[in-house]
TIDODO-550596 format. One record per residue (C-alpha): residue number from 1; residue in three letters; x, y, z. Coordinates in Angstrom, 1 decimal, always signed. Layout:
BEGIN
(NUM,'ala',(X,Y,Z));
...
//
This chain:
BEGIN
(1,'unk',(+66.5,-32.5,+4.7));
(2,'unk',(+66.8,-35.4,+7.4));
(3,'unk',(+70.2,-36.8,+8.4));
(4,'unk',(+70.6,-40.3,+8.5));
(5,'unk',(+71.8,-39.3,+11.7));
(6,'unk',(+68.8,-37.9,+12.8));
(7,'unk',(+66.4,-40.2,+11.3));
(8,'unk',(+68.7,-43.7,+12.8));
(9,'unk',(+69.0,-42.1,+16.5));
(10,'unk',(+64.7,-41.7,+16.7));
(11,'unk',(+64.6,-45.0,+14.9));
(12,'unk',(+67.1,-47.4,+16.6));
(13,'unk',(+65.0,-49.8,+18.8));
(14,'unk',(+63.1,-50.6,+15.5));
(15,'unk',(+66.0,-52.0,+13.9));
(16,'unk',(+65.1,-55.5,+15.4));
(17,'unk',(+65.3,-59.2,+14.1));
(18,'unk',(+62.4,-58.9,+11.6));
(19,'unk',(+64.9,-56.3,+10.0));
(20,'unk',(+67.8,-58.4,+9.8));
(21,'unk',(+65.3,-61.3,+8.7));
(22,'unk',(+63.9,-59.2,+5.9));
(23,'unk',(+67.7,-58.5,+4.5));
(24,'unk',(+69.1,-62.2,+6.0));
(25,'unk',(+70.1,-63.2,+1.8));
(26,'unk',(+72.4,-60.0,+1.6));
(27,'unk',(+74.2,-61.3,+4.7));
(28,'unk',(+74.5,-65.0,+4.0));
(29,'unk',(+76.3,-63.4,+0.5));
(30,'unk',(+78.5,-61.5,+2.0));
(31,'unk',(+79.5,-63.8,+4.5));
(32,'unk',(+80.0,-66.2,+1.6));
(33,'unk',(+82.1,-64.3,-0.8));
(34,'unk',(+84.4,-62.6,+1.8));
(35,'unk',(+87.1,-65.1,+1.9));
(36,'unk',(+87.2,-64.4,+5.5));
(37,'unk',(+90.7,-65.3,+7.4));
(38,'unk',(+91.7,-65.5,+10.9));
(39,'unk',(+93.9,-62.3,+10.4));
(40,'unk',(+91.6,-60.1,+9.0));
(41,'unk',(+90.6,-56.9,+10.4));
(42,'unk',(+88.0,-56.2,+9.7));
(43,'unk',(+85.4,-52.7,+9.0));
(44,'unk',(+81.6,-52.5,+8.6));
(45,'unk',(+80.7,-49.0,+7.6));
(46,'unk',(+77.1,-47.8,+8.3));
(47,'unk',(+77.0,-50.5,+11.0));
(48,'unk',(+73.4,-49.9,+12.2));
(49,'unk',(+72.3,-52.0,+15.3));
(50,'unk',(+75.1,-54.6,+14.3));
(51,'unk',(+74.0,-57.4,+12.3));
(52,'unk',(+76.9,-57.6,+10.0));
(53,'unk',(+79.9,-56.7,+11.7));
(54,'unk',(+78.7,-59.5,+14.9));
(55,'unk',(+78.0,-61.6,+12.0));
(56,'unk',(+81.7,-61.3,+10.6));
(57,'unk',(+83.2,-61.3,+14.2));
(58,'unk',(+83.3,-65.0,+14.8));
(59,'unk',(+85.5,-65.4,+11.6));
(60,'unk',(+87.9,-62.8,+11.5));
(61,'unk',(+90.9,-61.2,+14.1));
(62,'unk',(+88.6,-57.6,+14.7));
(63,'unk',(+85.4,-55.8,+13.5));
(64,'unk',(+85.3,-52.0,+14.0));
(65,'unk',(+81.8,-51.5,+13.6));
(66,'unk',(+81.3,-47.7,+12.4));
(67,'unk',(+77.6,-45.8,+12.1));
(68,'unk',(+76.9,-41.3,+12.7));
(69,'unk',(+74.0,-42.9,+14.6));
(70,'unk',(+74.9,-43.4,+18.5));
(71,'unk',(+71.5,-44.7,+19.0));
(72,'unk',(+72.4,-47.4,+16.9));
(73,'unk',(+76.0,-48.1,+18.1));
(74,'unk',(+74.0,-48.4,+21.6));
(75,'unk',(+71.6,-51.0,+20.1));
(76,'unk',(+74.8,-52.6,+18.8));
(77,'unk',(+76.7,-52.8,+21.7));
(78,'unk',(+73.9,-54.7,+23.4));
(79,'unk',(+73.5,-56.8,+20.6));
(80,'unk',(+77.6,-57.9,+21.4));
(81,'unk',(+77.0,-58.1,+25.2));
(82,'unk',(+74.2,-60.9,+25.0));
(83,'unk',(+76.3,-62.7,+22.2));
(84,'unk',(+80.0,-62.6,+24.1));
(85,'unk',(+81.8,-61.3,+21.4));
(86,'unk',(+85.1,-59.5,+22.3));
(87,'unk',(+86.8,-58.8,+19.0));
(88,'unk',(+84.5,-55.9,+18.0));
(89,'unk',(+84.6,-52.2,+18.9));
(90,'unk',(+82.1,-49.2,+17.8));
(91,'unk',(+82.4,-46.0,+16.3));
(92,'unk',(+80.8,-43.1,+15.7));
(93,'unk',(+81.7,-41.9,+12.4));
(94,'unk',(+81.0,-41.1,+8.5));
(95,'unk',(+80.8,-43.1,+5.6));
(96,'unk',(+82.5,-40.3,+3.3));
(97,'unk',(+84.9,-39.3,+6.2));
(98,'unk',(+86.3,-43.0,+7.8));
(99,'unk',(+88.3,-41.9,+10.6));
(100,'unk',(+91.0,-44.1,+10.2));
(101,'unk',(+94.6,-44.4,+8.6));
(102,'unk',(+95.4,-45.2,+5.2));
(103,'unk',(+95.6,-49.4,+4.4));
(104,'unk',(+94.3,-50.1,+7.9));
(105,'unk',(+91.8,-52.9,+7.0));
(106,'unk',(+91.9,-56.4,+5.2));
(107,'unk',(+88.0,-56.3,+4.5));
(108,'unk',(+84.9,-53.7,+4.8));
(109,'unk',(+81.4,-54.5,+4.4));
(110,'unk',(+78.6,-51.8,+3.9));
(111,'unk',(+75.1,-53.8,+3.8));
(112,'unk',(+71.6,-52.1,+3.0));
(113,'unk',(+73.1,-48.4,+4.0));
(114,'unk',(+74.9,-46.5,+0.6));
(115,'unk',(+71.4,-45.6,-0.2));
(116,'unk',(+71.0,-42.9,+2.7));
(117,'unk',(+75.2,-41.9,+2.0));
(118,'unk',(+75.5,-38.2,+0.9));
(119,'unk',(+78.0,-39.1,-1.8));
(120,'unk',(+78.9,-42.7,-2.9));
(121,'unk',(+81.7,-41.7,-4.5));
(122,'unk',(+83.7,-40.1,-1.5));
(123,'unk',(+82.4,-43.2,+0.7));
(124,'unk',(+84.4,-45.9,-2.3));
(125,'unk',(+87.2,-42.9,-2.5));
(126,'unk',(+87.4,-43.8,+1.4));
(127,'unk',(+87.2,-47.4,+1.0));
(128,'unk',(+89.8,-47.5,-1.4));
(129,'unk',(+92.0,-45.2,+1.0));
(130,'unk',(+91.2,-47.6,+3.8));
(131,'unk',(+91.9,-51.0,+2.0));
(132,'unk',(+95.4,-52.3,+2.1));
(133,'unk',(+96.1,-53.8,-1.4));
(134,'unk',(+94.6,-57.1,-2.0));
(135,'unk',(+91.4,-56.1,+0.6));
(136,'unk',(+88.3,-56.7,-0.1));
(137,'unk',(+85.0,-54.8,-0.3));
(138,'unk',(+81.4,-56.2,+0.2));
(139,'unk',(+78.7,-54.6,-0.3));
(140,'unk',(+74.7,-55.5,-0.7));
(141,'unk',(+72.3,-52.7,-0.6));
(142,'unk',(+68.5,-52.0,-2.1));
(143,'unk',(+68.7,-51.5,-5.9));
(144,'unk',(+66.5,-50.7,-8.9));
(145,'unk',(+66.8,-52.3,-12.6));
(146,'unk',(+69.2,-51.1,-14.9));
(147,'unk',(+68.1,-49.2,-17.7));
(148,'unk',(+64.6,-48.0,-16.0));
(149,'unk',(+64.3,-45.0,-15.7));
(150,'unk',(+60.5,-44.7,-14.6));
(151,'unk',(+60.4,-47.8,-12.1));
(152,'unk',(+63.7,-46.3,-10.8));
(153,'unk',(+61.6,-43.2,-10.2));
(154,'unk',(+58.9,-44.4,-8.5));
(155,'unk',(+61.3,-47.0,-6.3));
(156,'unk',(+63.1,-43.5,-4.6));
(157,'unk',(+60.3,-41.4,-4.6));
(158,'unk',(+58.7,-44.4,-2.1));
(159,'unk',(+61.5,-44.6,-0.3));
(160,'unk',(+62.1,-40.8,+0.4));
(161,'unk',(+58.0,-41.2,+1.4));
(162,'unk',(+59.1,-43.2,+3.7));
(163,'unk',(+62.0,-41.9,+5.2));
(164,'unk',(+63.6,-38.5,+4.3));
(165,'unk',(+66.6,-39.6,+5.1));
(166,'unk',(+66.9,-41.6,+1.9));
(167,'unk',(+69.0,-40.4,-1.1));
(168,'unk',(+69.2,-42.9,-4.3));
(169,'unk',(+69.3,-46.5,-4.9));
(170,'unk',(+71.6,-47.1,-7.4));
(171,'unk',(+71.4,-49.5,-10.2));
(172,'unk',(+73.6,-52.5,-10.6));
(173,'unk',(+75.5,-51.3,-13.7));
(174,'unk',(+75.9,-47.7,-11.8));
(175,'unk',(+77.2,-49.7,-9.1));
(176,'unk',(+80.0,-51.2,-11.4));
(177,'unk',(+80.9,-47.7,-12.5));
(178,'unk',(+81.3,-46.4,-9.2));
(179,'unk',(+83.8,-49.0,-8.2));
(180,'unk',(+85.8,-48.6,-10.9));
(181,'unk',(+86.0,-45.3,-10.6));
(182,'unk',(+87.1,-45.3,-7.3));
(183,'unk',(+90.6,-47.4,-8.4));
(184,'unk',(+88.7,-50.4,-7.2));
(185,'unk',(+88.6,-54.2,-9.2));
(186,'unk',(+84.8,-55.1,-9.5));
(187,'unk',(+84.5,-58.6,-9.8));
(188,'unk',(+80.9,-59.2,-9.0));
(189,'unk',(+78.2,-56.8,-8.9));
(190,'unk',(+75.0,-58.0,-9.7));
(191,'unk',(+71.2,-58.5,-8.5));
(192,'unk',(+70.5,-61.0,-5.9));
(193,'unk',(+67.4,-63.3,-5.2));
(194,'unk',(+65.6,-64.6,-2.3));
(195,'unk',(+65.4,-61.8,-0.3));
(196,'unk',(+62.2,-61.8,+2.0));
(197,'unk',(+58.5,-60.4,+1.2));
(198,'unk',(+58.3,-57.0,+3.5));
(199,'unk',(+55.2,-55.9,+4.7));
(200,'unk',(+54.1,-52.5,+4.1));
(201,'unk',(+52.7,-51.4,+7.1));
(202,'unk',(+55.4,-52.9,+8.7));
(203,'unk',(+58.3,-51.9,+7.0));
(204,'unk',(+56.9,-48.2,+7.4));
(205,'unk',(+56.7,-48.8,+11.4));
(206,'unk',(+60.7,-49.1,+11.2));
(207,'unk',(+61.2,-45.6,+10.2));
(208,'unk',(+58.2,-44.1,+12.4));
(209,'unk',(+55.9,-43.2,+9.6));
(210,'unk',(+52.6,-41.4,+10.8));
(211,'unk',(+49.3,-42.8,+9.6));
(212,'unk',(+49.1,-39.9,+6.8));
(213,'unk',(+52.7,-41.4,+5.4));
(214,'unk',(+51.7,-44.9,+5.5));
(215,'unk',(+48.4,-43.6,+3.9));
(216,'unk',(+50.1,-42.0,+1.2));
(217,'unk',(+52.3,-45.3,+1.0));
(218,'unk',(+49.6,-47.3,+0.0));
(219,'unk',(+48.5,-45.1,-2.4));
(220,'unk',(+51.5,-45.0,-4.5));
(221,'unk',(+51.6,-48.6,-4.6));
(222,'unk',(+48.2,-48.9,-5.6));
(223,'unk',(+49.2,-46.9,-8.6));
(224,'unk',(+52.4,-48.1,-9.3));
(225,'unk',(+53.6,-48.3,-12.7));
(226,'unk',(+53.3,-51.5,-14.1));
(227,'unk',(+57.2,-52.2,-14.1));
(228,'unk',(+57.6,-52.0,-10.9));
(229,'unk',(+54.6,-54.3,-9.8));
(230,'unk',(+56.4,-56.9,-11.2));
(231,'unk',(+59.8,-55.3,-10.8));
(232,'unk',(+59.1,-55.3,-6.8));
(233,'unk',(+56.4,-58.1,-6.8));
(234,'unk',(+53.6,-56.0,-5.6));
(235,'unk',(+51.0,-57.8,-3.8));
(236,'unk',(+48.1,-55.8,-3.0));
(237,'unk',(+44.5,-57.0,-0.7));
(238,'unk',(+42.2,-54.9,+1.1));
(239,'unk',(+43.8,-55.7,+4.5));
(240,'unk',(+47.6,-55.2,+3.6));
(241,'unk',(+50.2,-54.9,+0.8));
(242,'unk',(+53.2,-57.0,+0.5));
(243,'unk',(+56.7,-56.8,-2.1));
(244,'unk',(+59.8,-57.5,-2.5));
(245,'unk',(+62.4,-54.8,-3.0));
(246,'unk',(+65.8,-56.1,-5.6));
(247,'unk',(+69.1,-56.1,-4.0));
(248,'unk',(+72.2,-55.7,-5.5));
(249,'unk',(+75.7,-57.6,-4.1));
(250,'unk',(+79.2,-56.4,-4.6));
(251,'unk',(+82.8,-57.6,-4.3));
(252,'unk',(+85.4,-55.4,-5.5));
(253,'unk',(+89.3,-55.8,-4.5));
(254,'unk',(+91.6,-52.8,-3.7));
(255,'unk',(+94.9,-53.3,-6.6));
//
């Protein structure tokens, strides 16, 4: 089994602007149902390369930017060097582990990540544990339908294809149950549209696929079930093969 670890530190530099572009929806939403204030401080878990917590930066008192990949953290760092951002430090550190005190944030953000997390529940037990009461949590991260069994089959098994360091995308209604479970107050989880059309052969360059993966990557979308060609808006020509994966988007309150 890959770590995300692992598979983030051999992957970093791919993490670029067509990344962030491809996932740019997820962001605006956050940004727009976070409430942000001057005084927050901030957390983005599973930080990557950045995107989110230098997004956040200009609009609260502190990110702490956390990821286990230090390949990524160094890809973030640059990213806050060429954009002259003080108010944000980096971490190396686990999602189900947040090495930090009880009630020490206002807000955390996780965006397109829970899917590689060994255990969702001890990362929202964390969350909660981190929170102060009254902070918030927003989430966004690559779903399936609810109540689909066979298209959420085939959406995971493509995914762990493509990078082994996947676990499960969860579906929005799992989503809900997971928060509350964790002591937090759901008050919006659901699917979000507009996301951007990815491009297979692409999308398996960012995690350093081989010609055999990608390959075998077509191959299971040319045989996708029919639920999840129009689930994922499969577009297939001879020269390339295009879709759309569903997001889901989250904000849940601690108390």
């Amino acid at each position: 089994m890959t770590s995300a670890k692992e598979q983030f530190d051999r992957q970093a530099a791919q993490y670029n602007a067509q990344w962030n572009a491809w996932t740019e929806t997820s962001l605006n939403w956050l940004l727009d149902h976070a409430d942000c204030q001057p005084t927050d401080v901030a957390l983005d878990v599973a930080t990557g390369s950045g995107f989110t917590a230098l997004a956040f930066a200009p609009h609260v008192q502190s990110v702490v930017g956390l990821d286990v990949s230090t390949g990524m953290l160094a890809q973030a760092a640059r990213q806050q060097q060429e954009r002259g951002l003080t108010n944000v430090t980096w971490l190396e550190g686990a999602a189900e582990a947040l090495p930090f005190p009880d009630a020490a944030f206002t807000l955390v953000t996780c965006r397109i990540a829970p899917h590689h997390f060994l255990s969702v529940p001890a990362f929202l037990a964390e969350v909660a544990r981190v929170l102060q009461p009254g902070g918030r949590l927003l989430l966004a991260d690559t779903t399936v339908p609810n109540d689909a069994p066979e298209i959420s089959r085939w959406q995971n098994h493509i995914e762990l294809l493509r990078d082994p360091s996947h676990r499960r995308n969860l579906a929005p209604q799992e989503w809900r149950q997971e928060l509350e479970a964790a002591g937090l107050r759901a008050h919006t989880v659901e699917p979000i549209a507009g996301e951007a059309r990815v491009n297979l052969a692409d999308w398996a360059a960012k995690s350093g696929c081989t010609a055999e993966q990608l390959q075998a990557l077509k191959t299971e979308f040319a045989k996708a079930p029919a639920g999840a060609a129009e689930a994922f808006q499969i577009q297939q020509s001879a020269d390339e093969v295009t879709f759309v994966w569903q997001r889901v988007v989250a904000k849940a309150t601690k108390g």
